[in-house]
N, C-alpha and C positions, 0 to 999 in steps of 0.2 A: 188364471188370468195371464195372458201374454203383452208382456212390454216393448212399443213398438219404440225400441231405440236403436234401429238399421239391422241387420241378419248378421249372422253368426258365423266364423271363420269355417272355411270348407275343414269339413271333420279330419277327411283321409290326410291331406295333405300336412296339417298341423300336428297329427299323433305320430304320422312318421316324422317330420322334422322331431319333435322332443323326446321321441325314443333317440333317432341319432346321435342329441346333443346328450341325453344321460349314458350315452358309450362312449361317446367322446371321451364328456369330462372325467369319467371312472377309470377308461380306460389307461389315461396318461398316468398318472400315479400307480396304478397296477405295474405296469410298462417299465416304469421307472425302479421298481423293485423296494425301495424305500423311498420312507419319507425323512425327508431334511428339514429339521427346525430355523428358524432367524430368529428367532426372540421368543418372550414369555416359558423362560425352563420352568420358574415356580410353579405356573399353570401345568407344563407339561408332566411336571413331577408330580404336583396334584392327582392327574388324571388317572398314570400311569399307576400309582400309590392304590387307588379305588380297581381299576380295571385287575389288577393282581389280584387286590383281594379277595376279590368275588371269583376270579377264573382261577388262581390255585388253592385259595384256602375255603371255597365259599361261603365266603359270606356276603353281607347283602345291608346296602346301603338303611341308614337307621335304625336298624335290627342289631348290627354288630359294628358298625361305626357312625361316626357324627359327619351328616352333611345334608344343607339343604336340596341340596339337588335331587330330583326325584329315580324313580328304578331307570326309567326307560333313557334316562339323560347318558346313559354308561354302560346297560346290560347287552345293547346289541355290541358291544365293541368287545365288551367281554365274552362274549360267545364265540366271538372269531376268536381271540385268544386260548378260548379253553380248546377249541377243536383243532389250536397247533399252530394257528397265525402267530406271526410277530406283531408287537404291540402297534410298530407303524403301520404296516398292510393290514390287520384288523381295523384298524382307526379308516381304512379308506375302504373295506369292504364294506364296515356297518354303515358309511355312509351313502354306498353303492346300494345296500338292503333298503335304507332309509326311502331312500330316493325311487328303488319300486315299488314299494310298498305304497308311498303318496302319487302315484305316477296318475292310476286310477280316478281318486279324487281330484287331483290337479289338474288334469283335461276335461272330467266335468264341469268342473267352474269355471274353466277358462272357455268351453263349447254353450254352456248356456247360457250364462253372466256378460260376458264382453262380445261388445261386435269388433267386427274388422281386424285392424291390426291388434287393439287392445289386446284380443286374448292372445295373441302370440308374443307379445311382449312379458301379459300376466305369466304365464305357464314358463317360458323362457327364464325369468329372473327366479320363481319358484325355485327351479330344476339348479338353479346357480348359486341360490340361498344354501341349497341343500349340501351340496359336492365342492365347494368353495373350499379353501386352505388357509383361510386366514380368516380373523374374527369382523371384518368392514373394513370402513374407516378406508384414509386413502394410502397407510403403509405397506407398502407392498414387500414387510418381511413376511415369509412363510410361518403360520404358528396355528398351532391343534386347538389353542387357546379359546374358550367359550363356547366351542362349539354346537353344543347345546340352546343357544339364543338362537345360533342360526335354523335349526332345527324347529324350534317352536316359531321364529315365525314363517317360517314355511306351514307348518301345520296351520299357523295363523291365518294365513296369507288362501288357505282354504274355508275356514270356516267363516270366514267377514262376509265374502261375497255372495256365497249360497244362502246366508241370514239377511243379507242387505237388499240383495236384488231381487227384484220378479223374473225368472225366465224369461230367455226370449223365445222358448217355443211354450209346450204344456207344462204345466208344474207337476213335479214329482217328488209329493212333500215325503213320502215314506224314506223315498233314497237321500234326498238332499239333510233329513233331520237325522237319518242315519249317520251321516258322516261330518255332522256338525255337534252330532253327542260323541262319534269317536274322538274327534278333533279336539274338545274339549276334557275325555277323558285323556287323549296324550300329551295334553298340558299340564294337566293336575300331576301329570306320573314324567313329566321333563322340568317343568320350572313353571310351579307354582301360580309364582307371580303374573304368567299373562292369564290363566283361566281368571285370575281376581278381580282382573283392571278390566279384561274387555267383555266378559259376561252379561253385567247390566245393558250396553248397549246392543249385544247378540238379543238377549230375550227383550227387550224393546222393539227391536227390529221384527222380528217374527209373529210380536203379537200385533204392530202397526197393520202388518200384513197379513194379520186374522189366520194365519198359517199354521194351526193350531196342528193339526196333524204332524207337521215336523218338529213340533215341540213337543210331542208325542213319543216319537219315533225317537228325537234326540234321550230325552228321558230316558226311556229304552235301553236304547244301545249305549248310551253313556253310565247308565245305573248298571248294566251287566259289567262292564268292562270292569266299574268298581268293584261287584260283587266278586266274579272274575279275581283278581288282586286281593281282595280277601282272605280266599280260599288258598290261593298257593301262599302265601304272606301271613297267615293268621288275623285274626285281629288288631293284636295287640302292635302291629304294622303302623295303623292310624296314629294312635298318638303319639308312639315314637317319630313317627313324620314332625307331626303335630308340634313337636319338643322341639324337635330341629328348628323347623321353620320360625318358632318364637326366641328361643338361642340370639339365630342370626339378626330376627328383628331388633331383639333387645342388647347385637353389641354396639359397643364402640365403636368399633374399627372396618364395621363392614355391610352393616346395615345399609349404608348409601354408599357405594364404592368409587364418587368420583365427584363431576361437576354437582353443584349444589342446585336446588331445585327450578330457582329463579334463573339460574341461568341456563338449565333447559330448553326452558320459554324464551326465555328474550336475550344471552347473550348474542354476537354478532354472529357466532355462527350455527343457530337456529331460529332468529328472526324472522329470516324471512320465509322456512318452511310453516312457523307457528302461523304469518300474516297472511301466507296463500293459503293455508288451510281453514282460516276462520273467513277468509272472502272467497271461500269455496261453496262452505256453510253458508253465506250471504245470497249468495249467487245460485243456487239450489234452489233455496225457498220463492228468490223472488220469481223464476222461472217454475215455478209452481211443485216442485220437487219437496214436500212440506216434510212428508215422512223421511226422506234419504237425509236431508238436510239437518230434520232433528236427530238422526240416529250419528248423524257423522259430528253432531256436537259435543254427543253426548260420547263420545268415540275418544275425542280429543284431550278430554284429562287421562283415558287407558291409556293411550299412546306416549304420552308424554311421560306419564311414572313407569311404565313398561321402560322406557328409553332412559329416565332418572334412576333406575334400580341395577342398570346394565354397565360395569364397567365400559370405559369408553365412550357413553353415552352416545351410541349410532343413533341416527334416527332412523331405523330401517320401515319405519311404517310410510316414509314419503314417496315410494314406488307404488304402494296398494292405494294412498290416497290420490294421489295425480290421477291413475287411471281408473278409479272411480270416479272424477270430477269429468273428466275427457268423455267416459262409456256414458255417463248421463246427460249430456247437453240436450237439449231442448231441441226440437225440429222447427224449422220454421223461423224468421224475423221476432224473435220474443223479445220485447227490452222491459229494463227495468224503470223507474220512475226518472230515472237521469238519463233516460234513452241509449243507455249502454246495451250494445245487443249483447242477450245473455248468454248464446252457442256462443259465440270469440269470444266473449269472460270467462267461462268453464274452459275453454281450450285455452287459453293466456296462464290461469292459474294452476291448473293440472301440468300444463309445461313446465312451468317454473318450478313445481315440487318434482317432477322428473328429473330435472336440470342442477336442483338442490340436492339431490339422491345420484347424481351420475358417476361421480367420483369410487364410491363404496360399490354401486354397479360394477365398473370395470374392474377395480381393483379383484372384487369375488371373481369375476369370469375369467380372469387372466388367471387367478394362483395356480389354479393347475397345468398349464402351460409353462409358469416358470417353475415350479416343479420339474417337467420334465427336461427342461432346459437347464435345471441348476446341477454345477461339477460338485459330484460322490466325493473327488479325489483332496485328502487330506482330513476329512470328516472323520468324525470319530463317534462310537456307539453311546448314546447319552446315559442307559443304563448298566452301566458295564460289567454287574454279580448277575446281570437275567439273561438266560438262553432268549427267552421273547424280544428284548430290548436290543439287539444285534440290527434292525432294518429302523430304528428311529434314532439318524442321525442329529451330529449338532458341530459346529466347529471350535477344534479345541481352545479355542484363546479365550472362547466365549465362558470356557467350562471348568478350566486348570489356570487360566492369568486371576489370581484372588486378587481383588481387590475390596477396601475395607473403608471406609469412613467415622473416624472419629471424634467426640465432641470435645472440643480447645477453650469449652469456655467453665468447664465441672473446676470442682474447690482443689487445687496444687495445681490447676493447669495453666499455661502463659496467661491464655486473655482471660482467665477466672472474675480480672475487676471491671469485666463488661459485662457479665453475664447480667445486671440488674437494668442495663439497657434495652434489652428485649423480651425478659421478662416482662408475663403481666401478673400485675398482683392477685393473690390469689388468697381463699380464709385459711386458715391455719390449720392444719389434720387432726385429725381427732386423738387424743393422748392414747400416745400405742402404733399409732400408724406412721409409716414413713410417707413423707411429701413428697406426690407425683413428680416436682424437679428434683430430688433425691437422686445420687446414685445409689444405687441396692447392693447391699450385702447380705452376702450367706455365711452364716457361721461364723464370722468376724472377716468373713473374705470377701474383699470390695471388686464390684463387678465392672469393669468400661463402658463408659458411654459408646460402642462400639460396633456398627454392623459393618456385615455382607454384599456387596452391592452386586460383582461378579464371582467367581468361582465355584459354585454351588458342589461342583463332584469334587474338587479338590476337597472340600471341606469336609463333605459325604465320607468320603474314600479314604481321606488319614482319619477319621475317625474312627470310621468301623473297623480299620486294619489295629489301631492300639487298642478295641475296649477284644477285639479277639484277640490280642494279641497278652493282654492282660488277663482272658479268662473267662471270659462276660460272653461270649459268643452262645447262640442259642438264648437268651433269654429274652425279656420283652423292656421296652426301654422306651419311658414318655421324656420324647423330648420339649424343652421350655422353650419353642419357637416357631413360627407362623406353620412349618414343614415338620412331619414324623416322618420322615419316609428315611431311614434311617435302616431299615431292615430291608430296603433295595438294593442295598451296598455293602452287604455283609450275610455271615450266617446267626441273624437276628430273628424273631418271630414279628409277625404285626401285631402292634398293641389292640385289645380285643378291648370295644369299646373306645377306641380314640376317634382323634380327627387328623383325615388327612389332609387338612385345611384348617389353620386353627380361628374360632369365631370370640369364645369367651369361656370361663370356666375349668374345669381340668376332666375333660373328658378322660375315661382312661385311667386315670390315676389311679384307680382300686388294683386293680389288674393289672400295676408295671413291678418288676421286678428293680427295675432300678431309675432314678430321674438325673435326665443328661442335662446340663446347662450351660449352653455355646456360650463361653469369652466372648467372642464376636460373633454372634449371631443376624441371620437372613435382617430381622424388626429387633432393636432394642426394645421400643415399646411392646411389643408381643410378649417376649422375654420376662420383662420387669413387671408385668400384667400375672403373666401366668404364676412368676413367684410371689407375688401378694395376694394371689386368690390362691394358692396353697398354705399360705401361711394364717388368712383369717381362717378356711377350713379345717383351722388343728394341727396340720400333718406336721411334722419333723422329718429334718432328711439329715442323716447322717454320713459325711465325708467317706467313702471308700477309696476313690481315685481319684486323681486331678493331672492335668497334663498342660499343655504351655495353648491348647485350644479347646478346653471343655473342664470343669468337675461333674464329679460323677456320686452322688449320692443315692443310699438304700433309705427308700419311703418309711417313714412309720405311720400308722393310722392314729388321728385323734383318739384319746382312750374315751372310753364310753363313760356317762355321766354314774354315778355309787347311786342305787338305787336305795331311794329311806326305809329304814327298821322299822 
């Protein structure tokens, strides 16, 4: 069935323009010889922490450490690493691979799906999602941060429209289902989260459209690629995923990493994408578009918890939705019962979520330009114990000026006889437990209300120079705070089984030689968390060193329960 909503961008001229622009934008960061951070080091430390581990020690996410992110969110990055890349110019290779890799699928859907300008605008921001330097948003610091979200929806930003739309020449369900089960299996294997949320409205979509073949084909090639993942992964891959990904669900601290859900939807600055996308919905149906209209409803809770579960909370689905509303207008004088013509209502409301989305536009398209524009001079190596970490700059004040934040309202402090002012009452802990407003003591040694707010290598670096300098060097070390990367900094091992991201629980703990506890640590709460989930698990940590920025205690295990005579 062919959908007569205008012809289709001329092929030749559109694929050379978006090979151009992916040399382009690859180009200038290659160019540029490194990359320079502005913000989000914890993320970058994150990253860098996982991309090590898999490229010098291999190992492999869930297998041998804790994190929800999936294989493909980190392994191309780490391949550039293992075969001798620096962690920054890997980080911009595997997004260079990323981006030919989708290049394929991305001028399909853009060549069959969108008429006119649409598919060069779709395939344009695709190719920009992709090779970007920054996580959205209208901050124009430079940061490696998330970039994994960008990634999946690109992959996203593939698989909606070849499910949504009818062709505008013959339908080609074997190839379109092919690359809508891949697209679906490199979600499952980048972040989870979008195969969950926009699934239902994908297989709605397709079966509206009786297109049973690419539901076929998607199975397919999406069940191989699982099978696939099996085979080099084992099995026993799945539910350590599995574990993760419920971990994360079930913590505190990061299950929802930002704006709360209602305001998603309707604070001021998602209004008015949530109100043009439901009077796009409106606008669909009444100009007879019944199936587009249902699937883009059913679309609009994915999108929304997709964009709720993402730090930052972008709304990056408001580029794919505009030009979905714009590529479907009606031909012809159609109105709807208020005599509103409905072509100018699909072009008014697909504007405006363009126009809601412009900001995070420009911002992605420009980072690599200020990239190559931004001064080397005075920067300094962000990982300073790894030959790799030499081309992923950061500037020193950002990284060596510590600063620390302290609470003035804890029991000997000035304002202590405020503290009952902003407190909210709370029931009483269970006999045995200390009270979450509690400051925490170990071993009779009372901890600060204390974090980290800048310095992150300063704290890194006098650390690891005293625990080696003390003796400790080579062993394996869980530290009690948001960050283990600890063994970046020193000649430490990675804790086998930790997190290089911490969620909940004490990952790791079986298999550390010794447990570090930052004074001032990156999250108090992280801290004071992980030492109360060691201490209901049994363990005992016995004082061996202490210094004026960390004690250092050797784990004991719970003893096992005396078995009855």
């Amino acid at each position: 069935m062919q959908d007569k909503r205008g012809a289709g961008a001329d092929p030749a001229r559109l694929i050379a323009a978006i090979v151009v622009l992916v040399i382009a934008l690859a180009a200038l960061p290659l160019l540029k010889g490194a990359l320079i951070i502005d913000k989000h080091e914890g993320d970058t430390l994150h990253l860098s922490d996982i991309v090590l581990r898999m490229a010098d020690y291999g190992q492999w996410p869930q297998l041998d450490f804790m994190t929800p992110l999936g294989l493909l969110a980190v392994w191309p990055i780490a391949l550039f690493v293992k075969a001798g890349w620096g962690v920054g110019m890997a980080f911009v290779a595997a997004q260079t691979a990323v981006a030919v890799i989708l290049l394929g699928p991305i001028l399909r859907a853009a060549l069959s799906r969108f008429p006119g300008w649409t598919a060069w605008a779709y395939a344009a921001f695709c190719v920009v999602l992709i090779l970007a330097l920054v996580p959205g948003e209208a901050n124009a610091a430079l940061s490696v941060s998330m970039h994994y979200n960008r990634w999946a929806w690109a992959v996203t930003y593939v698989a909606l429209p070849l499910a949504i739309l009818e062709p505008l020449g013959r339908r080609k369900p074997w190839t379109d289902g092919a690359l809508i089960g891949l697209a679906f299996a490199a979600l499952v294997l980048i972040k989870i989260t979008y195969a969950a949320a926009l699934f239902p409205a994908v297989l709605l979509a397709l079966i509206l459209r009786r297109d049973f073949k690419a539901i076929a084909a998607a199975v397919l090639w999406g069940g191989g690629v699982m099978a696939l993942v099996t085979v080099m992964m084992g099995v026993a891959y799945w539910p350590a995923y599995l574990h993760d990904l419920l971990t994360v669900a079930g913590s505190t601290t990061r299950a929802a990493p930002g704006m709360a859900l209602p305001g998603v939807i309707a604070a001021p600055a998602y209004l008015g994408g949530t109100i043009a996308l439901l009077a796009s919905v409106i606008f669909l149906r009444q100009a007879g578009r019944m199936r587009e209209g249902l699937v883009l409803l059913v679309l609009a809770p994915g999108f929304v918890y997709v964009t709720y579960q993402n730090f930052g909370n972008d709304p990056q689905w408001l580029i794919l939705a505009g030009l979905l509303a714009i590529s479907l207008r009606p031909e012809g004088a159609v109105r709807n019962a208020l005599g509103w013509p409905l072509r100018q209502a699909l072009l008014v409301v697909g504007v405006a979520m363009l126009a809601f989305g412009l900001p995070t536009v420009v911002n992605l398209a420009w980072s690599p330009m200020r990239l190559y524009a931004a001064d080397a001079k005075g920067k300094v190596p962000f990982l300073t114990h790894q030959a790799q970490g030499r081309d992923l700059l950061i500037s020193p004040l950002r990284m060596y000026r510590v600063m620390m934040s302290e609470d003035a309202n804890g029991p000997g402090e000035p304002y202590a006889d405020f503290a009952d002012r902003y407190k909210q009452p709370k029931e009483e802990a269970a006999e045995g437990e200390p009270k979450d407003d509690a400051l925490l003591e170990i071993n009779g040694i009372p901890l600060p209300a204390c974090s980290l707010s800048t310095g992150y290598n300063a704290w890194f670096e006098s650390a690891a120079q005293k625990l080696m300098q003390g003796g400790y060097g080579g062993s394996s070390i869980f530290v009690t705070d948001l960050f283990s990367a600890l063994w970046l900094y020193g000649n430490f091992k990675p804790l086998e089984g930790g997190a290089p991201w911490y969620y909940s629980g004490t990952p790791g703990l079986k298999n550390a030689d010794y447990v570090l506890v930052p004074l001032c640590p990156t999250f108090v709460s992280r801290r004071d968390e992980i030492l109360r989930t060691i201490q209901k698990e049994g363990w005992t940590l016995d004082l061996v060193a202490r210094s004026r920025i960390y004690l250092l205690f050797k784990p004991v295990p719970p003893k096992a329960p005396a078995s009855g005579g």
